[in-house]
GUDO-809416 format. One record per residue (C-alpha): y negated, z, x. Coordinates in steps of 0.05 Angstrom, whole numbers, plus 5000, padded with zeros to 4 digits. Layout:
BEGIN
YZX
...
% end
This chain:
BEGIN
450245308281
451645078351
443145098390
441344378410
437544488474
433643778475
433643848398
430644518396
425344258452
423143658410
422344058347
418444588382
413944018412
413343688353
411044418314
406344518367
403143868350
402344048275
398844568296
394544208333
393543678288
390844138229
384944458274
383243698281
383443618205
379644298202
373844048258
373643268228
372543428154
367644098163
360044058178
357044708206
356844668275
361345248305
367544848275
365544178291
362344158353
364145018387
371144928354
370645658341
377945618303
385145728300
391345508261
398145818260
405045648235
409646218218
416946228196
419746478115
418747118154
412247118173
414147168245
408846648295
411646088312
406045648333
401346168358
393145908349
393445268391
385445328390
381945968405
388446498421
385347058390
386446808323
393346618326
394347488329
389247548271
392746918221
399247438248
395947998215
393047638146
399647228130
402948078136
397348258084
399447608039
405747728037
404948508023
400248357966
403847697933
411147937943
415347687888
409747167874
409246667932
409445967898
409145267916
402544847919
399145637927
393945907980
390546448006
383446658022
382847238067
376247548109
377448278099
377648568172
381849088145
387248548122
386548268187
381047778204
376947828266
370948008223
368047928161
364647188183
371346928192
374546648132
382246458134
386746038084
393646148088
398945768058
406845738038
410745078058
415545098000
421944498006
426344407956
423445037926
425445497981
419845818019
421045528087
414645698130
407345858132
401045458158
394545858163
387645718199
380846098215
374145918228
367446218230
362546158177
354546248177
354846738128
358047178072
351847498027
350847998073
344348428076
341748008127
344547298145
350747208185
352247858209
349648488187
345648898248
342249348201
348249478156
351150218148
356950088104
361649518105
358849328029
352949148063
356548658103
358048128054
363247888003
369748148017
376047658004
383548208011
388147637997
386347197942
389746687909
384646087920
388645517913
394045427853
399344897836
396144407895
388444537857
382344917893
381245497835
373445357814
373646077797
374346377867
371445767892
364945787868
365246527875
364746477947
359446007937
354846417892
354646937942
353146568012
346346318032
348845598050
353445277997
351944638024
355344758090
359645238072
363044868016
364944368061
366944808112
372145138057
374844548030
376344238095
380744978116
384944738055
385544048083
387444248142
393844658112
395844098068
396043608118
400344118169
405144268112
406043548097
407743418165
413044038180
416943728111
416943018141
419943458198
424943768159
426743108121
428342828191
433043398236
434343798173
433644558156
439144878195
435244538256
428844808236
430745418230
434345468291
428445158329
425145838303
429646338324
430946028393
422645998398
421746698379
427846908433
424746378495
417746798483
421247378484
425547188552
419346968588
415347498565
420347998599
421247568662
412847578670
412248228656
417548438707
413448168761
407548678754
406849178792
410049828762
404950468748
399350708710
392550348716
386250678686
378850298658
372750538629
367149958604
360850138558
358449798499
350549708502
346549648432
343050218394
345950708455
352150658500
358650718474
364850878514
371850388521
376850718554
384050538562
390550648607
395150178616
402850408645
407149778667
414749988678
421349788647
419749768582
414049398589
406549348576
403950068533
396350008527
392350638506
386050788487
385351508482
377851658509
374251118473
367951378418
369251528358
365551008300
359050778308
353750808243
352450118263
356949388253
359349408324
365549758306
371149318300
378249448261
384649528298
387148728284
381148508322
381849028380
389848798384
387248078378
382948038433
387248458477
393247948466
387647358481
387747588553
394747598555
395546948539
390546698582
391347188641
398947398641
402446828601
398346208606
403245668619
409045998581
411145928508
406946438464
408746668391
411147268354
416747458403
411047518471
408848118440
415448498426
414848888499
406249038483
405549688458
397049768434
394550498420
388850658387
386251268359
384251148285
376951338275
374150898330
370250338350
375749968364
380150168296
374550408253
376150578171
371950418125
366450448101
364350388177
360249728184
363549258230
361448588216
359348488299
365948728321
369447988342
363147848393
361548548407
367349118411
372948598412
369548238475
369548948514
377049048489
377548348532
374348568594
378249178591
384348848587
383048338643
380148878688
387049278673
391348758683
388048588752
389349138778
397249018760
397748348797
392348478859
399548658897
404848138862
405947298869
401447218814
394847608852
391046848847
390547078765
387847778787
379847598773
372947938767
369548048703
367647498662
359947428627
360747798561
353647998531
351847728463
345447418455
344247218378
337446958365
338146818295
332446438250
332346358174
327546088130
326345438094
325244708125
320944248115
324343948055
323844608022
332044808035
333645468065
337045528127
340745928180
341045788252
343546058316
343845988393
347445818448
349446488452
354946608505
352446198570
356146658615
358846508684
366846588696
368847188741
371646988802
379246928821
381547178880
382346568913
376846138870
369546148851
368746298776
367745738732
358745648722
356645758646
363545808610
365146278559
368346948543
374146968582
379546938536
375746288494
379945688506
377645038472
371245228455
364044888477
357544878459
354444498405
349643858425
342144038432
341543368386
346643788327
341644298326
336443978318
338343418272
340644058217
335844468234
327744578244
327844748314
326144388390
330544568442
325644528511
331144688565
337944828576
340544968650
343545298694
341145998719
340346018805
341846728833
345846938779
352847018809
355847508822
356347468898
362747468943
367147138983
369446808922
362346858872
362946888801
360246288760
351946278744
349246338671
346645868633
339845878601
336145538543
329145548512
325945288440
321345348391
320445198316
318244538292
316044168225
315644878208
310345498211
315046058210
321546358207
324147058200
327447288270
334147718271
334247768343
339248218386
342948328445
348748608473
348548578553
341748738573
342649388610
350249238644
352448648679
358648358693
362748828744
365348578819
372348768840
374848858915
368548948935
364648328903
357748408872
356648508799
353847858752
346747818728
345548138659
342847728593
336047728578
331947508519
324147328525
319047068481
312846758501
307946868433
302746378425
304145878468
300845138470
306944868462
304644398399
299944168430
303543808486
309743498450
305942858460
307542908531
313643178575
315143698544
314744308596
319844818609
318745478578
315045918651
309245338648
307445518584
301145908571
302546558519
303347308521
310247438544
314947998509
321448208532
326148428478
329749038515
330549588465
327149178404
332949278346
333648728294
329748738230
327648458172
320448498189
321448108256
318647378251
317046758298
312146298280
310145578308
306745658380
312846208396
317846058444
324546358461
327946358525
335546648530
339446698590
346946868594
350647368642
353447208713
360047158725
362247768776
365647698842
370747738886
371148048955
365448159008
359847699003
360047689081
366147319081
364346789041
364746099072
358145849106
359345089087
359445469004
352845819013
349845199042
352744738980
349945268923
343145198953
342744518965
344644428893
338444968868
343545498854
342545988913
335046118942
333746279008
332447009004
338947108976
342846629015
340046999075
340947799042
346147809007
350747249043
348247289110
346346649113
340046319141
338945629112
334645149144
% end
C-alpha cells in the first residue's frame, strides 16, 4: 500500500505513547522502590517479527535487552505462540541485563493473527541467591538465584499459580515482589489493549506499514549521524576495580560502513559475579548511542543495522557459564558505557556535533546492602543511594551535579521518607559533595553523599561493596579527573542517644572510624545500632584546562559551598576573597 506520511507519523506517535503508558502502569501498580520511585525499567513494542519498534522509552539499555529476550521467546515457543500467553525471562544468557532483572514478554494476537509484541523489565530485590540481591561471594551462576529461560507464566489471559508461586517460594521478599510481578503483567495487558484499539481505528495494512517505514527512518538517520563522525580508528583502555583490576579494552573504526566496535584486549572471566554476558555488554554499549550519538532521533531495531559489537567469547564482557555474573548490569556493563562514550568522543571532538563529545561520567558502584528482620518480626532487604555521581563535562557545559550513570535516562532517586517508611533505617544526611569535580574549564558535576544508621532495630547483617574506590572518573583535553567513591563507617557512635535533638551529620559524631577499601563482602559482616554509614559518589570528570575556566564560575561554586578556597586558588587559579 501507498505510505501515508502524516498517517505513518501519528501512528508512530501514538506507539510511542503505549510504550510509555505501560512503564506508568508498571511504576503505579508495583511497590519496591527501584520501580516506583528510581524507575529502574523499560518497555518495548516489537513487530510479528520481533524487530523494535518502540525501543525502551524508560531506561535505553533495556529496550536492547527486551530485543534480545523476545529472540529467545520466539526461538523457544516457535510453533506455540498463543493468544492471552506470556513470558517470564531473567536468564542473562537469554538476554536480560542480569539475573535481578525479571522481564514479561507478551504476543498482541488480533483476530488471531500474531500482530506484535509488548515486553517490559524491571529490577527486583532479589532471586534466592546465596546472599540477597546480588551474589558477591557467588562462584557459579547457580549460586546466583532462580533462573527463568523463557517460561510460559501467563496462559489463556490467567497468571499460572504454578510458575507464579514458584518465583515466590524462592525469593526473600514475596510481599514486594509479588506485587512487583503482577504489576509487569499489567503493564503488558494494558499496552496490548491499547495497540488493538489502534488497529481497530487506522487498520492493519496501516500498522504494519507504520512498522516498516519506522524500522527504514531509524535506519536513514542512523546513516546520516553516523556519516558525520569523523572517519578512522579510535582506541580505549578502562579497568574494572573489585577483588583486583580487570582490563576493558576496545577499538572502535568509523568509515563507510559504519560503526565496528571491538573488544579484543579485554580479560578473560573473572571467578567472581562481575562478569557480564554479551546482551548486557551490547546493551549498554547501544545506551550510549542513544544518548550520545542519536539522542533526538528515532531509535528502534533499524539504528543498529550499521553497529557492528565484537567480543571475544570467554570474557568479562561475554562470559559462558557457569561464570557468576549476577553484578554485571552495574558493574562490567557500566565500564562497557564509559568505554563507549570515551570512544565516541574522540569521533566527534573534530565534527558539528563536538558540544556531545564529553568527559567521563561518575560510574563506581557503592551497594551498602542490610538484611535482617524489623521490628515487627518481617525480614527485609534494603539498599542505598548507590550511584550519586557527578555528570562529565561537555565540551562547552559543566557536567550535570549528582546525576547518574551516563547512559540512565528517567531514572531518580528514591525519597529518604520511602526508605524509611519500608524499612528499619534513619537516613542523617544527603548532600552534595564540595571539591569533587573534576576540574576544568568546563568541571564535571560533584557527587552526592548520604549517611544513616539502623533504627527500631539492634542489628543487621552488612553486604557491603564497592566498585570505584581506587579509579576516578577520567578528564579529557586536558581536564582533571572526578573524585573516587568512598564508603566509611563510624562504629559506635552516640548517635541514639541524640535523636531527641537535631540530629547531627555523620563527621560530628563520636565513634571509631573504618574505611572499607579492600574489605570484600561477607556473610559474617554485620552493623549494629550505634553504627553509622557514610557513602559518597564519584565526581564527574572534566573538560579542558582548569586555567581557563571562567573567574565569575569559580566565584559562583564557592559561594554556593561547592569549591573551597584552597582549591579555588590551586587548582583554578583563583583567589577568592
Amino acid at each position: 500500500m501507498k505510505v501515508d506520511p502524516i498517517l505513518t507519523e501519528i501512528i508512530s506517535n501514538r506507539l510511542y505513547q503505549i510504550g510509555l503508558e505501560g512503564g506508568l502502569v508498571l511504576q503505579r501498580c508495583a511497590v519496591s522502590p527501584s520501580v516506583v520511585d528510581s524507575r529502574d525499567l523499560g518497555f518495548n513494542i516489537a513487530d510479528a517479527s520481533g524487530r523494535t519498534i518502540v525501543y525502551s522509552v524508560w531506561m535505553p539499555r533495556h529496550g536492547t535487552t527486551l530485543g534480545y529476550m523476545l529472540q529467545s521467546c520466539m526461538e523457544r515457543f516457535k510453533g506455540d505462540v498463543r493468544p492471552g500467553d506470556m513470558y517470564l525471562v531473567n536468564d542473562p544468557h537469554s538476554g536480560a541485563l542480569h539475573i535481578l532483572d525479571l522481564a514479561v514478554m507478551a504476543p498482541v494476537h488480533y483476530q488471531g493473527e500474531l500482530i506484535a509484541w509488548v515486553g517490559n523489565a524491571t529490577h527486583h530485590v532479589d532471586v534466592g541467591a546465596m546472599t540477597p540481591g546480588r551474589a558477591p561471594l557467588a562462584t557459579d551462576w547457580h549460586q546466583e538465584g532462580i533462573i527463568f529461560k523463557p517460561t510460559r507464566i501467563v496462559e489463556g489471559g490467567k497468571i499460572r499459580d504454578d510458575i507464579f508461586n514458584l518465583f515466590l517460594d524462592n525469593v526473600r521478599m514475596p510481599r514486594y515482589q509479588s506485587l512487583d510481578l503482577k504489576a509487569q503483567i499489567s503493564a503488558n495487558f494494558a499496552a496490548s489493549e491499547k495497540i488493538i484499539e489502534l488497529i481497530k481505528t487506522y487498520g492493519m495494512d496501516a500498522i504494519q506499514a507504520t512498522f516498516d517505514s519506522s524500522i527504514q527512518l531509524g535506519e536513514q538517520q542512523a546513516r546520516e549521524r553516523i556519516a558525520v563522525l569523523t572517519k578512522g580508528t579510535f582506541h580505549e583502555v578502562t579497568w574494572v576495580d573489585y577483588d583486583k583490576q580487570y582490563r576493558v579494552e576496545c577499538t572502535l573504526v568509523v568509515d563507510e560502513e559504519g560503526l565496528h566496535f571491538d573488544f579484543q584486549g579485554t580479560d578473560p572471566e573473572a571467578k567472581t559475579f562481575i562478569n557480564c554476558a554479551l546482551p548486557c555488554a551490547v546493551a549498554n554499549l547501544h545506551n550510549i548511542l542513544a544518548c550520545q550519538l542519536f539522542p533526538d532521533l528515532t531509535v528502534n531495531a533499524g539504528t543498529f543495522k550499521q553497529v557492528d559489537v565484537s567480543i571475544p567469547s570467554g570474557t568479562i564482557l561475554n562470559c559462558n557459564p557457569p561464570a557468576p555474573c549476577s553484578g554485571a548490569s552495574t558493574i562490567t556493563g557500566w565500564r562497557v558505557q564509559g568505554i563507549t562514550l570515551a570512544l565516541l568522543t574522540q569521533a566527534l571532538m573534530d565534527t558539528e556535533r563536538r558540544p556531545y563529545a564529553m568527559a567521563e561520567w561518575g560510574w563506581g558502584f557503592t551497594d551498602v546492602q542490610w538484611t535482617g528482620f524489623d521490628e515487627l518480626g518481617r525480614w527485609y532487604s534494603v539498599r542505598g543511594d548507590m550511584n550519586l555521581h557527578g555528570g562529565g563535562a561537555r565540551s562547552d557545559k559543566d557536567g550535570i551535579d549528582v546525576s547518574n550513570i551516563a547512559g540512565s535516562t528517567n531514572t531518580a532517586i528514591p525519597s529518604i521518607e520511602s526508605y524509611e517508611y519500608r524499612y528499619p533505617v534513619l537516613y542523617l544526611s544527603r548532600g552534595l559533595v564540595p571539591d569533587s569535580e573534576g576540574a576544568g574549564q568546563y568541571r564535571g558535576g560533584h557527587a552526592g553523599y548520604w549517611s544513616r544508621c539502623l533504627y527500631k532495630v539492634d542489628t543487621a547483617n552488612d553486604f557491603t561493596f564497592y566498585i570505584g574506590r581506587d579509579l576516578g572518573s577520567r578528564g579529557v583535553a586536558g581536564g582533571g579527573d572526578g573524585s573516587s567513591s568512598q564508603i566509611i563507617i563510624k562504629r559506635v557512635t552516640d548517635i541514639l542517644d541524640q535523636l531527641g535533638n537535631e540530629i547531627p551529620l555523620y563527621h560530628q559524631l563520636h565513634g571509631k572510624e573504618e574505611l572499607l577499601a579492600q574489605r570484600p563482602p561477607g556473610i559474617d559482616n554485620w552493623i549494629n545500632a550505634g553504627d553509622v554509614v557514610f557513602v559518597r559518589g564519584m565526581g564527574g570528570a572534566g573538560f579542558g584546562t582548569a586555567k581557563l575556566r571562567d573567574k565569575e564560575l569559580v566565584i559562583r561554586d564557592y559561594e554556593e559551598g561547592l569549591l573551597s578556597k584552597e582549591r579555588a586558588r590551586e587548582v583554578y587559579g583563583v583567589v577568592v576573597d
